[in-house]
Each structure stands twice: as C-alpha cells, then as structure tokens.
C-alpha positions in Angstrom: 104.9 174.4 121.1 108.7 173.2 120.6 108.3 170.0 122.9 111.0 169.6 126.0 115.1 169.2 124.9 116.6 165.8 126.1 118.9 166.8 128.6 122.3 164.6 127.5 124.2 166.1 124.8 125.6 163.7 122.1 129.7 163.0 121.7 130.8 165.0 119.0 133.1 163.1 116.0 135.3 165.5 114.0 134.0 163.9 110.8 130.7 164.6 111.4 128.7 167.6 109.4 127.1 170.7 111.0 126.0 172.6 108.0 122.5 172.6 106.5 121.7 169.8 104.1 119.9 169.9 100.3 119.0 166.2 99.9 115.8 165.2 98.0 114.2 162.2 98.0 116.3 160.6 100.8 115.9 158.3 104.0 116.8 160.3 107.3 117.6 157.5 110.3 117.0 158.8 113.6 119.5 156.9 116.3 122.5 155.7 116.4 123.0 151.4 117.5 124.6 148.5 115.6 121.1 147.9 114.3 121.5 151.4 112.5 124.9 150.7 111.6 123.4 147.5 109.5 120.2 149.1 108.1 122.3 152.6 106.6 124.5 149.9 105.0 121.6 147.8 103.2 120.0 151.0 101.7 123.5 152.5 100.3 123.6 148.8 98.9 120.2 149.5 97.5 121.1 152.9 96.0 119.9 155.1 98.9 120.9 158.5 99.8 120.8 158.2 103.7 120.8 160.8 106.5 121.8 159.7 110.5 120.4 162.6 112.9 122.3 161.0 116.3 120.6 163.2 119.3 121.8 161.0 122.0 124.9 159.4 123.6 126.8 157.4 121.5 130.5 155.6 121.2 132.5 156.9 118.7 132.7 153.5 117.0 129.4 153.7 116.1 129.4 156.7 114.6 133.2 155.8 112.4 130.6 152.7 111.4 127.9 155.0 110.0 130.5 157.4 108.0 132.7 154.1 106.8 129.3 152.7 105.2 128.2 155.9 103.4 126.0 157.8 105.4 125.9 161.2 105.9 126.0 161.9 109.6 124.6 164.7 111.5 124.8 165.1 115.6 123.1 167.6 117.6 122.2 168.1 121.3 118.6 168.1 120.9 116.0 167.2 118.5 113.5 169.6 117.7 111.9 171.3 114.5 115.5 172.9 113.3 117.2 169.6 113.6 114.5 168.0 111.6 114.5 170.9 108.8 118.7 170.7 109.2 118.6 167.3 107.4 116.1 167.9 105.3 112.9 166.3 106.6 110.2 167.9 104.2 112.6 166.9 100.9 112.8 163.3 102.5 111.1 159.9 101.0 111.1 158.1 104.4 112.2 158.6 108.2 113.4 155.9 110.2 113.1 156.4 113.8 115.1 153.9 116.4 115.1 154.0 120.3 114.4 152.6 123.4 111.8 155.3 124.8 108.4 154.7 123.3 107.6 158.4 124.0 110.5 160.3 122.6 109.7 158.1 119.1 106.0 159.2 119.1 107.0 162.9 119.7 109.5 162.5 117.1 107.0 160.8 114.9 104.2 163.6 115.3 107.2 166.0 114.4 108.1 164.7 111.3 104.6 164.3 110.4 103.9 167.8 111.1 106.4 168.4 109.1 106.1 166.6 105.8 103.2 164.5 106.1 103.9 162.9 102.8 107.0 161.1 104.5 106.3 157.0 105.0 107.4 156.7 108.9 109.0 153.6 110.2 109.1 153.2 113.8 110.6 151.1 116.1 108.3 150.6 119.4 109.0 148.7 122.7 105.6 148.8 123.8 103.2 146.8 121.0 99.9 147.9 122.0 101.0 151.7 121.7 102.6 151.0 118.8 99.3 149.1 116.9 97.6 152.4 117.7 99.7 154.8 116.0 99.3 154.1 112.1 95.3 155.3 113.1 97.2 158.3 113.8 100.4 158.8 111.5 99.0 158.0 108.0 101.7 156.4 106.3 103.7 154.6 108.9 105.0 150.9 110.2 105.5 150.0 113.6 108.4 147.9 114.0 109.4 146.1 117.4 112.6 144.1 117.2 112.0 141.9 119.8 108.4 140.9 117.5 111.3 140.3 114.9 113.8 138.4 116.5 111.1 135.9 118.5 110.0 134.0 115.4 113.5 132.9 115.0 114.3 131.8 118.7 110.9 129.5 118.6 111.4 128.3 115.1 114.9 127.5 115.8 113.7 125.6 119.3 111.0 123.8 118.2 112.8 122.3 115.0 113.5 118.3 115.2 116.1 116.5 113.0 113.3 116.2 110.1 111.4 119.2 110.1 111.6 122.8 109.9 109.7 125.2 112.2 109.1 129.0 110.6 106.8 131.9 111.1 104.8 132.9 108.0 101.8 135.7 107.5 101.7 135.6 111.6 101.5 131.9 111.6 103.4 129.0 112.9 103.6 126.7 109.8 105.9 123.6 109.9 107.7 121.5 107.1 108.8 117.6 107.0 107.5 114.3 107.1 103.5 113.7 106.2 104.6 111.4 109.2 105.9 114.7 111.6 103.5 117.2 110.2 100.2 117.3 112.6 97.3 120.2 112.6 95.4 121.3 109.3 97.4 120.2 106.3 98.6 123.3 104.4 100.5 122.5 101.1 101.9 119.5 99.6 105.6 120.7 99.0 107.4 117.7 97.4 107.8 113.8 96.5 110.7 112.5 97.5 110.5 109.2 95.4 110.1 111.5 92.2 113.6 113.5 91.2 114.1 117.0 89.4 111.0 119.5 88.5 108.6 116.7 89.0 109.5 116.1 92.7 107.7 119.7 93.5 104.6 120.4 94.2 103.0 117.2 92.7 99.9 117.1 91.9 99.2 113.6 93.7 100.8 112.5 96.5 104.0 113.4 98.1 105.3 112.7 100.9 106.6 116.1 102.1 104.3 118.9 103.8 103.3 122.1 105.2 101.4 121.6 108.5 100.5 124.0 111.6 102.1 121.8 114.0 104.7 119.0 114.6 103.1 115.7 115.1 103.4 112.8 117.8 104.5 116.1 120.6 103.7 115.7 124.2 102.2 119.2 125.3 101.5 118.0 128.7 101.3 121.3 130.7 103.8 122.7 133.3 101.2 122.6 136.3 101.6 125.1 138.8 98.3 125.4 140.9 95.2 122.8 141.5 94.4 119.6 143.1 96.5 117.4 141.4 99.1 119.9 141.0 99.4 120.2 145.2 99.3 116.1 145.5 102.0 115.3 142.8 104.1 118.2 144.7 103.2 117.1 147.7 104.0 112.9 146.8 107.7 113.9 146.0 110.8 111.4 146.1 111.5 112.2 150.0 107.8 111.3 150.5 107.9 108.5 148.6 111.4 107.3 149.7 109.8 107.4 153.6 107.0 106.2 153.0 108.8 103.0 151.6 110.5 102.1 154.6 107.4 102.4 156.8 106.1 99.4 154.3 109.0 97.3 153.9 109.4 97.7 158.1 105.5 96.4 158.5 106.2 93.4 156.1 110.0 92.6 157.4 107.5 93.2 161.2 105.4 91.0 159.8 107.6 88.0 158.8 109.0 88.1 161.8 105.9 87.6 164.0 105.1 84.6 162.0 108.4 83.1 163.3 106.9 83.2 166.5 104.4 80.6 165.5 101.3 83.4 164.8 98.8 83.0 162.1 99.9 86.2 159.7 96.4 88.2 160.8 97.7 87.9 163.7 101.3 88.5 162.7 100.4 91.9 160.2 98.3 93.3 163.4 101.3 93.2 165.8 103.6 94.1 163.0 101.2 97.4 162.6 100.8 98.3 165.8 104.8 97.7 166.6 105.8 99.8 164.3 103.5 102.2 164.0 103.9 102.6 167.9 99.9 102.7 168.5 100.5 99.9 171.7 97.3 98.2 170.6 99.2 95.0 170.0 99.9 92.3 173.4 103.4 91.0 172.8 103.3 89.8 176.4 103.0 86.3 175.5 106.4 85.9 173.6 109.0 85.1 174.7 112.2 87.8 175.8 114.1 87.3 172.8 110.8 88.4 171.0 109.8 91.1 172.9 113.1 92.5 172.4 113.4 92.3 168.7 109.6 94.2 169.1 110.9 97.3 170.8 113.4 97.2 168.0 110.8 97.1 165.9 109.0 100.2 167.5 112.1 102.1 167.6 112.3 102.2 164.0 108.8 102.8 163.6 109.2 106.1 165.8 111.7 107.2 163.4 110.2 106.5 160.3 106.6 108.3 161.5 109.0 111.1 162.6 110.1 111.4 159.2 107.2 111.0 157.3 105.5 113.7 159.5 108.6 116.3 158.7 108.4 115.7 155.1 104.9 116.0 154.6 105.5 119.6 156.7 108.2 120.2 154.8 106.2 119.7 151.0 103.3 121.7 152.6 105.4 124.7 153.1 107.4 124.5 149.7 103.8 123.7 148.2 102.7 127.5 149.9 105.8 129.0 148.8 105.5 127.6 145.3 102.1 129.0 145.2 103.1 132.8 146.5 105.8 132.9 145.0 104.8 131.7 141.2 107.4 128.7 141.2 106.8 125.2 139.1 105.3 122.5 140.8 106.4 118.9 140.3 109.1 118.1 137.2 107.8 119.1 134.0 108.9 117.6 131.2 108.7 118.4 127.1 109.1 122.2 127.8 111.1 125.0 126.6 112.8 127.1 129.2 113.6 130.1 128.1 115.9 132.4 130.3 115.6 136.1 130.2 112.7 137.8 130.6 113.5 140.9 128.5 111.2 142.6 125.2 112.6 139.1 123.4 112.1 136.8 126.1 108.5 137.9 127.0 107.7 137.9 123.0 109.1 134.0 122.8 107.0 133.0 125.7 103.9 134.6 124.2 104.5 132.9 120.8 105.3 129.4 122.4 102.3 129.5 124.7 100.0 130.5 121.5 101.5 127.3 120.1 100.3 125.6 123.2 103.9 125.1 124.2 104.9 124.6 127.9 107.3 127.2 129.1 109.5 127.5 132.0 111.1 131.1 132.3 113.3 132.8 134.3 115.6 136.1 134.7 119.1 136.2 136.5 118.6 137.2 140.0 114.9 136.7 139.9 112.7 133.7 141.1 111.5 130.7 138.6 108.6 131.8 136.8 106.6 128.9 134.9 104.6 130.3 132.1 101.3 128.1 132.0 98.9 131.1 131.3 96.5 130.5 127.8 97.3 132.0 124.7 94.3 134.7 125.4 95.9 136.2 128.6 98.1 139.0 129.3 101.3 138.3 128.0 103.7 138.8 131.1 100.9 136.8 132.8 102.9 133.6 130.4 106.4 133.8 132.0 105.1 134.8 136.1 103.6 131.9 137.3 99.9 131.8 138.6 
C-alpha cells in the first residue's frame, strides 16, 4: 500500500530537474538543511555522483547551495515509490535520509529497502532508542543522531583545563595531560617531554604525558536537590544566618551590660536571655530606672529579631517546598556545568556529563531551573528535571 502523501508541497526552483534519472552507483540524499548542503559537498569532493530528492519546504538558498556544489537536485510534492524510482533508487550505492520526524525517516527507510535492499541506509534519528532498533530491521544501515554527534564536543570542550585535553573515543571519555592531571585507569603513555623528536613518543619507560579516563584533583561534589541535609543547608541560608547573628551579638552586648550593674555574669547571661528573648522569666525589679530602661530596650530588640527569625525560617520552609515541587536546586552548588537549553543536544550533553559523574545545572528559556542530579543509569530527561 503506497503510504499517506505529506500534505505541504515543496518551493519549486527553476534550476531544478523533473525528468527521470539513469545514475548507477550513486548516493541519493533525502532532505534539504545546511547539514545536506555540507555533506553533498564532501562526497562530490570525494568523487561521488549525488542525488537531492527535496519533498518538503525549503528556502531557495538552500536549494541554489545544493546545485552550486554539484548535486543533481530533484523536488517533488510527495515522496512515494515513483519519486524513489525517479532518482534512481534501485541503481543507487547508498541513501541518505535527513529529517526531523522519526516516522517519516523509517517509512522512507522501509521504502528504499523494499526497493533495493542491497542499498547501505544512513539515517538520521531524533529518537535513539527507535533508532538502535532499526539496523535489526533494515540490514545494512547506520543510525545517525546529530545531536549524539555534536554532544561529545560541547563536554570535551567544557571540561578541558589549561593542561589537558578532554575527547570522546570508542564511546569513551578519555583525557590527555599531565601524569599529574590525569586521574581514573591509566590508558596509554603518549609522550616524554624531557626527551625531543621521535624518541619523545610513546616511550617505552616513563613519560610524563598520558591517556587517562578522568581529570584528576576535580571536586564532583553533587548539586543536592532533595534529603536531609539538602532541606537544612537550604533551610540555614545567609538571611537565616545573618538573623540569627544579631539574636547572639544582642544576648552578649545584654549580657555585658547586666554585669555593669554589679551582677555575677550567670546572673548577668540569664537576664540578658530572658530580656531579649522576651520570655519575662528574668526580675529586673531590683535595678535601678536607668537600668530597667536600657532592659525594655533590650526586649524591644529582642521582639524584633525573634520576629525575624520566625519569618525567615517560614519563608526557607516555603521556598524549601517549592524547590522540592517544582525540581529547583537547593543551596549553591559549586564545580558544575550549567548547561542552558534543553533541546536533542542539550539533553544528550547532560546525559554524557552525568555518566562522567559530572554535576549539572540545566535550564531552557521560559522554563523553571532544572538541576540534573539523576545517576548515570536513569532516564535521561530524568538528568536535566530535577528530582
């Protein structure tokens, strides 16, 4: 059955080619985006006879980019079995197929192998787990995500210091430098720097330069968002602290002052605690009116200080509930990425840095702070929404 017609049709480019094609041997790319643009131009470089089927929307530019590079483009309203056979799909070596809809690519994909099954199939896929499932089902096919591509760079290129070099290698986090920086299992000795010329790779013994699985001497300390400790050290914040500072410094300055009045300082603290902590336990009948003044003073700014400490404390326990709906970051982390966006990309570079044991601290526009502070085992998304 000839599956369902897209229902856009695609802008039309005088230069383009409707007639029927008799290419052998040849790469057919299915889509039309700068990424296109830059892959039909790499396999003319590499002798390739390349064919663009464009079956969507797309800006003329693109499509002037495609013919200036030295591909031969085609453009039709839909894609079926006669668009395929149009541009030669059972003659062809390879078929690229790019897009942003997981679905149209596998129906595309079962088309082209139903039509020449001998055709190697490279796909791009948003969706990984679909994607790891369909070369069980395609033969002769790669499954492609760019946002998979493009991640290894953004966490190589944030987790790099001034002496080493962070890269992605056989699905692996490997890093370069210093025996000094280099932490984790030792991989490869790579050079001696005291040595010069041929001799100063790969020595045989020592070196001082290294291939490691991690940077050393890092501080991984997690971004805590829920527990115990995580509700006190939110709850303990500078307001809290600042208050509960002044209550202190009032009880000694309390205190200092009742000694003046010729108390022993048991005496003295007890007054100075029950002044200003406005609990009337405390006889200051027996100074005299200058005293008993300077006490009421005393209790006044006692009032206002247990005021505040009660309206900061209500205040962190509501934030602290909040936080804890809502999937915010408790306390002030510190040694983390943050990485903004949570597109195909940004999800993919909080995955990889949490699998490094890397805290992250993600966020979209428009959206709330999301603290990723999952384990490298969980759901993905669960790494940049918070617990």
């Amino acid at each position: 059955m000839t599956p369902p017609a897209p229902d856009h049709p695609a802008i039309e480019h005088p230069a383009i080619e409707h007639t029927a094609l008799e290419p052998f041997g040849h790469v057919i790319v299915i889509g039309a985006s700068t990424t296109v643009v830059r892959l039909v131009e790499e396999l003319e470089r590499a002798g390739e006879e390349v064919v663009v089927l464009i079956s969507e929307p797309v800006e003329p530019d693109v499509v002037a980019e495609l013919t200036d590079v030295g591909g031969v483009v085609i453009t039709s309203r839909y894609l079926r079995t006669a668009e395929l056979l149009r541009v030669g799909v059972r003659r062809a070596k390879a078929v690229v197929v790019f897009g942003s809809d997981d679905v149209f690519i596998v129906r595309t994909a079962l088309l082209v192998e139903e039509l020449n099954p001998d055709a190697r199939l490279v796909l791009e896929m948003s969706t990984p787990s679909l994607g790891a499932r369909l070369p069980r089902l395609l033969g002769d096919c790669a499954v492609l995500s760019s946002a998979d591509l493009a991640a290894p760079f953004f966490v190589s290129a944030a987790l790099e210091t001034a002496d080493t070099s962070t890269f992605e290698f056989a699905d692996r986090m490997v890093v370069a430098g210093p025996r000094s920086r280099v932490g984790g299992e030792q991989l490869l000795v790579l050079g001696d720097t005291s040595k010069s010329g041929l001799a100063s790779l790969l020595p045989d013994t020592g070196g001082d330069i290294v291939l490691g699985t991690e940077v050393a001497d890092t501080d991984t300390s997690a971004v805590r968002t829920s527990g115990m400790f995580g509700v006190v050290g939110y709850l303990f914040d500078r307001k809290v602290r600042a208050v509960l500072l002044g209550v202190v410094a009032l009880m000694i300055i309390s205190a200092v002052y009742f000694k003046l009045t010729g108390l022993d300082w048991l005496t003295a603290l007890f007054l100075a605690l029950t002044t200003s902590t406005a609990t009337g336990l405390g006889d200051v009948s027996s100074l005299s009116v200058g005293f008993r003044i300077g006490a009421v003073v005393i209790a006044f700014f006692g009032l206002l200080l247990s005021a505040g400490v009660t309206a900061v404390i209500i205040d962190a326990l509501i934030s602290a509930r909040l936080a804890a709906v809502t999937g915010g970051v408790r306390g002030r982390p510190s040694n983390h990425v943050v990485v903004c966006g949570l597109g195909r990309v940004g999800m993919s570079v909080c995955t990889r840095l949490r699998a490094r044991g890397v805290p992250v601290v993600s966020g979209a526009p428009g959206e709330r702070h999301r603290s990723a502070a999952g384990t490298a085992d969980e759901d993905p998304g669960d790494h940049c929404r918070g617990q």
